[in-house]
N, C-alpha and C positions, 0 to 999 in steps of 0.2 A: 018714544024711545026706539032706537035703529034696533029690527030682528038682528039676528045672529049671520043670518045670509047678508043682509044688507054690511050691517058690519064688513063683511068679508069681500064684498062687491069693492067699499069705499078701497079698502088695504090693499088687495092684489094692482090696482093701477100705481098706488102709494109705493109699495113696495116694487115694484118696475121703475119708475121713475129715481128712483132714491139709489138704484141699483147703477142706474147709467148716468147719474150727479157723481157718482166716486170716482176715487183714484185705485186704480188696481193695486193691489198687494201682493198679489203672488210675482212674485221680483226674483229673476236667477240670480242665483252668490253670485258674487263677483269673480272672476276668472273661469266661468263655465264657457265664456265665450269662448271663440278661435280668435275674434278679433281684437283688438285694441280697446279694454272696457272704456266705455261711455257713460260718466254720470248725466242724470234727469236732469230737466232743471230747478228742482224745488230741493233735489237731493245737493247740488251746488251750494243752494242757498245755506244748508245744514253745513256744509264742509267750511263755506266761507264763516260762518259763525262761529264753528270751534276754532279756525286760527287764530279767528280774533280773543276768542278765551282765552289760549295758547299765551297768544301775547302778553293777555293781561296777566299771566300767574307767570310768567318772564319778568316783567315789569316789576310786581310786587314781591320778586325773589322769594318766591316758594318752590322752584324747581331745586333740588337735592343735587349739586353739582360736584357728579363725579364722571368722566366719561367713560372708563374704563368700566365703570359698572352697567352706564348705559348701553355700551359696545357689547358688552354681556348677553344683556336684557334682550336683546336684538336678535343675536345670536341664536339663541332658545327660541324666540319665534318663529326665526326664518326654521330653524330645525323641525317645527310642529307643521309651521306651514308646507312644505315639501315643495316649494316647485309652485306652489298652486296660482298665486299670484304673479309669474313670467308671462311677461308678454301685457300686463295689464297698466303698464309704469307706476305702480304702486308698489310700495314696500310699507313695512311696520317701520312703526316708530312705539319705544315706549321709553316714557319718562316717568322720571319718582319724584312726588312730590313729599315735601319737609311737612308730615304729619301723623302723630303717634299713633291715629287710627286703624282700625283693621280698614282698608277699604279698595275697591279697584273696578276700575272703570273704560270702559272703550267709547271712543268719539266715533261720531258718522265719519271722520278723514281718517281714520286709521292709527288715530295716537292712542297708545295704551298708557293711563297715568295710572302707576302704581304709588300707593302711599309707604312709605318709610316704614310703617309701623306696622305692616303687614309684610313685608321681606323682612323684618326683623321678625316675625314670628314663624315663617315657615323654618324647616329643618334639612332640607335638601331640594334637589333642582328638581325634582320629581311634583316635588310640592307645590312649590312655584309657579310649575310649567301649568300644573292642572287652571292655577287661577287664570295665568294667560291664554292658556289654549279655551277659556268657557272665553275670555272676551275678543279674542280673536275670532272667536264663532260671530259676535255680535257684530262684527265690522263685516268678515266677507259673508255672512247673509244678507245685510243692509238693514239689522232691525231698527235703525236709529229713523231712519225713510220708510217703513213697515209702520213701525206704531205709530209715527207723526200723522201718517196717510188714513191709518185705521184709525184714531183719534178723528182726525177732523172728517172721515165717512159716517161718522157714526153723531154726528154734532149736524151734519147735513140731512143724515136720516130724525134726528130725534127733532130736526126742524119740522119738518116736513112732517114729522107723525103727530109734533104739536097742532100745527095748523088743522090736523084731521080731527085730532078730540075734542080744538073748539068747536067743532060741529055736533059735539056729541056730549049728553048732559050725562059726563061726567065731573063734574063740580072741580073743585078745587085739584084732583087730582090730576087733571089734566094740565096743571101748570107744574107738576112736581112730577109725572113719570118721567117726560123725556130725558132730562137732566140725570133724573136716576139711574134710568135705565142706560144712557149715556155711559154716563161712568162707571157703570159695573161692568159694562160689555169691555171696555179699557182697560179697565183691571185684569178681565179676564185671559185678551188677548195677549197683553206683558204677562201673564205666565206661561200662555204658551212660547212665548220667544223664549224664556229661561230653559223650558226643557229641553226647546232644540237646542240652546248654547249650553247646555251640557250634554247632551247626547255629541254634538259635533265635537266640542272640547276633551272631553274622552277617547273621541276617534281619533284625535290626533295625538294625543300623549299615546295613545298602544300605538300609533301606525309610526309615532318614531322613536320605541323603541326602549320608552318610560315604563315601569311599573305602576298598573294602575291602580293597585291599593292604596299607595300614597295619595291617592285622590280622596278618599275618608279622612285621611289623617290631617288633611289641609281642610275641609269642611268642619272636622272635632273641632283643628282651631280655633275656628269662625264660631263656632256654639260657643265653644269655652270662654272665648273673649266676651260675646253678649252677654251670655252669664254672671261672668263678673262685673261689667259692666251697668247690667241691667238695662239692656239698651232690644229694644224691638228686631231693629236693622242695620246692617254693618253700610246699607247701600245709602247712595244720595239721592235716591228715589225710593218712595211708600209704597209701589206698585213692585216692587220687587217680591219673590216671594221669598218664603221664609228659608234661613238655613238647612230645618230639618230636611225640608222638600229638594235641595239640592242633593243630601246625602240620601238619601229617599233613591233618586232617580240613579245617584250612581251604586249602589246597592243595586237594585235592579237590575242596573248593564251589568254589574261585573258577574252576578250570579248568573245572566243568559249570555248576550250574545260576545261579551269578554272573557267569562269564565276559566277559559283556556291560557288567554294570556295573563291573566291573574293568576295563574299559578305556575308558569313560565319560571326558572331562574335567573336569575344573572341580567333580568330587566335594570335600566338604568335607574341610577334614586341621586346620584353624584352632589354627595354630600359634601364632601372635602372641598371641592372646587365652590360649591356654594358659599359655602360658608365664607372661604377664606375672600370671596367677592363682596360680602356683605361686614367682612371684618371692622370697619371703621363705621361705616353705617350704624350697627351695633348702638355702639359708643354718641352718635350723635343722635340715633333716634331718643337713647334712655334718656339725655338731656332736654332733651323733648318733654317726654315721659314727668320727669322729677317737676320740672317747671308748670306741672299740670296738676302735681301732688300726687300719681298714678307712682308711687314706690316701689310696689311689689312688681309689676310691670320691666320700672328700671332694672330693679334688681338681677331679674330675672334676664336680661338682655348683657348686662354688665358682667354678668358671671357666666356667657356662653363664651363674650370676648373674652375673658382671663382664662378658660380654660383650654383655650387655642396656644393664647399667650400669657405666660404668669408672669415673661416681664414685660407685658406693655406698659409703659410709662401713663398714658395717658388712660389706658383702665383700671390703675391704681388711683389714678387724680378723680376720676370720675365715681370709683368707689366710695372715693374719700367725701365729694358731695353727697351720694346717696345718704352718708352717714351721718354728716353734718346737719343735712334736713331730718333726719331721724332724730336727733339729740341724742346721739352716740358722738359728743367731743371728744374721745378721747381713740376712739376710734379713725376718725376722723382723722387726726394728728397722724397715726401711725400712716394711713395711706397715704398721705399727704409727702409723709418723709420717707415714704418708698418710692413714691414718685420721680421726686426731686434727686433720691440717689442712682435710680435706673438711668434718669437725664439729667444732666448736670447743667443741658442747655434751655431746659424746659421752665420757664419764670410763673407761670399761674401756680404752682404747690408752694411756692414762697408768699405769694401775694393772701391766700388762704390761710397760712399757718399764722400771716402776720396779724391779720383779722381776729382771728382764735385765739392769740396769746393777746393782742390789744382789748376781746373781750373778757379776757381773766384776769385784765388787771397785772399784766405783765410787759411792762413796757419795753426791758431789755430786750425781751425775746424779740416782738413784736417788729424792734425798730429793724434791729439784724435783719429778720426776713422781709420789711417792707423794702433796706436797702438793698438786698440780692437782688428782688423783686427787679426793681429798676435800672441796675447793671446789667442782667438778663433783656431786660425789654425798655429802653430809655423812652422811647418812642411812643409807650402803650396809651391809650385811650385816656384811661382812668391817673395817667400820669402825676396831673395834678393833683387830686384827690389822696393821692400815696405820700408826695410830701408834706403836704398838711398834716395827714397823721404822723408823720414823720415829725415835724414841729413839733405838733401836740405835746407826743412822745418825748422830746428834749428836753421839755420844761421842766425847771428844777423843784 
């Protein structure tokens, strides 16, 4: 068996070599430069891959298409970002994609995809902003070419340390550390990128001008929602760390080096404008939601919309679903025929009511509102389907 020296003899060349087989990772943000940023070429290869993701969720119509939301979404970025980004011909992008999830995520090209179901839970632009601004961190650090690079350094090293232990009568473990050891070092390092995307993401909410307390109150979300959920991680990645550790580190900032501005007045939280941005979203993520069997969820979303607006038409109609899948018929009905009286040009609370009275064994009712139904909407999908029951319904 190799002394202890010897051991140490084999390692220090191992470990030199292993050293200058890597990709460096310490990588300036982007726009430190003066000049014109230059991606790598392996980071290329990472930007070309997410347009082509890009596309595919284009393609498969999961982009949440509203622009004026997305012109928003932008807005608030460019605001956190200050400037940083000129001169670099990069700008943000963020899109929402149609899922009732908590979730939100930054590409190596700079697209921020926020999920539906997470703008439907926050409570003002304060809140919001805190999620964007951590994954905005993630873009202009470059962790996406960070962890790829330190992943595959460390796959190159636990090579090269395997090759060393088969020299060395360590049995079977010699085929099982390096992989392990691998992937903890992995794990490890993805938590250090989270702290810096929240340490960065912080700096940017106080430096433009957000209240940074809201920044807990959008992480509580993220608990709350796991919670109920009972779900580990809100992220698309297992190497993420946990929630608490997010509100962990912004605790930490606000009581040192925020402190101050945490208790500032009259910081921005600009809820009004938020909300009335996310107004219709609302309403489409809870149908989301309901078609998931997630009720309480919807409910919860559908009654932020109504108390904006208590005569939205289409937040009574969508109430009126919530109720319907509860087996609250009767319920049901009334939103149904609030609906339809707010709109008079609105045809989906007649096709519903007509359903509801067809399954009570009401055919008069039934027929009435399947024929609105079709005055209203001649054209509809389901067209045929409606005079059939319509038929049915004739029969004497």
């Amino acid at each position: 068996m190799l002394s202890s020296k010897s051991f140490q003899a084999l390692l220090l060349p191992l470990s030199l070599a292993a050293t200058l087989s890597c990709s460096p990772t310490n990588l300036p943000p982007i726009g430190s430069e003066a000049t014109s940023f230059q991606a790598e070429e392996d980071e290329k290869s990472l930007w070309q891959a997410d347009e082509q993701f890009l596309k595919r969720l284009e393609k498969a119509g999961l982009f949440y298409e509203d622009r004026e939301l997305e012109a928003y979404l932008v807005a608030v970025a460019e605001r956190l970002l200050a400037g940083k980004l000129q001169g670099t011909r990069l700008a943000p992008r963020v899109k929402v994609v149609k899922d009732p999830f908590l979730n939100a995520v930054a590409l190596a090209n700079g697209a921020i995809l926020f999920h539906a179901g997470l703008l439907a839970r926050m409570e003002n632009e304060a809140q919001m902003a805190t999620i964007l601004g951590h994954e905005l961190t993630h873009f202009v650090q470059r962790h996406a070419l960070k962890n790829q690079r330190h992943a595959e350094n460390k796959v190159i090293a636990a090579r090269m340390l395997q090759v060393m232990l088969i020299t060395v009568p360590f049995g079977p473990l010699a085929e099982q550390l390096p992989t392990v050891w691998a992937a903890a070092s992995i794990s490890g390092y993805s938590k250090e990128l989270e702290t810096e995307a929240d340490e960065g993401g912080l700096r940017y909410l106080v430096e433009a001008g957000y209240d940074p307390k809201e920044s807990i109150k959008a992480f509580d979300t993220l608990k709350q929602s796991l919670e109920e959920a009972k779900l580990k991680e809100p992220y698309f990645f297992g190497t993420h760390p946990r929630v608490e550790e997010r509100i962990e580190n912004h605790l930490r900032l606000l009581k040192g080096e925020y402190q101050r501005a945490a208790n500032e007045p009259g910081r921005r939280q600009n809820a009004e404008e938020y909300l009335s941005r996310i107004h219709q979203l609302l309403l489409d993520n809870a149908m989301l939601d309901l078609n998931l069997g997630r009720l309480k969820t919807a409910r919860a979303a559908i009654e932020k919309h109504l108390s904006r607006d208590a005569k939205s038409a289409k937040g009574h109609f969508t109430f009126g679903e919530l109720q319907r899948r509860s087996g609250e018929a009767e319920k049901a009905e009334k939103s149904y025929r609030e609906a339809a009286r707010l709109d008079a040009t609105y045809a989906e609370p007649h096709r519903e009511l007509g359903l509801l009275y067809r399954a009570e064994n009401k055919p008069g009712e039934a027929r009435a509102e399947f024929e609105q139904y079709l005055q209203l909407n001649p054209k509809a999908v389901d067209a045929g389907i409606i005079r059939g029951h319509i038929a049915e319904l004739s029969k004497p």
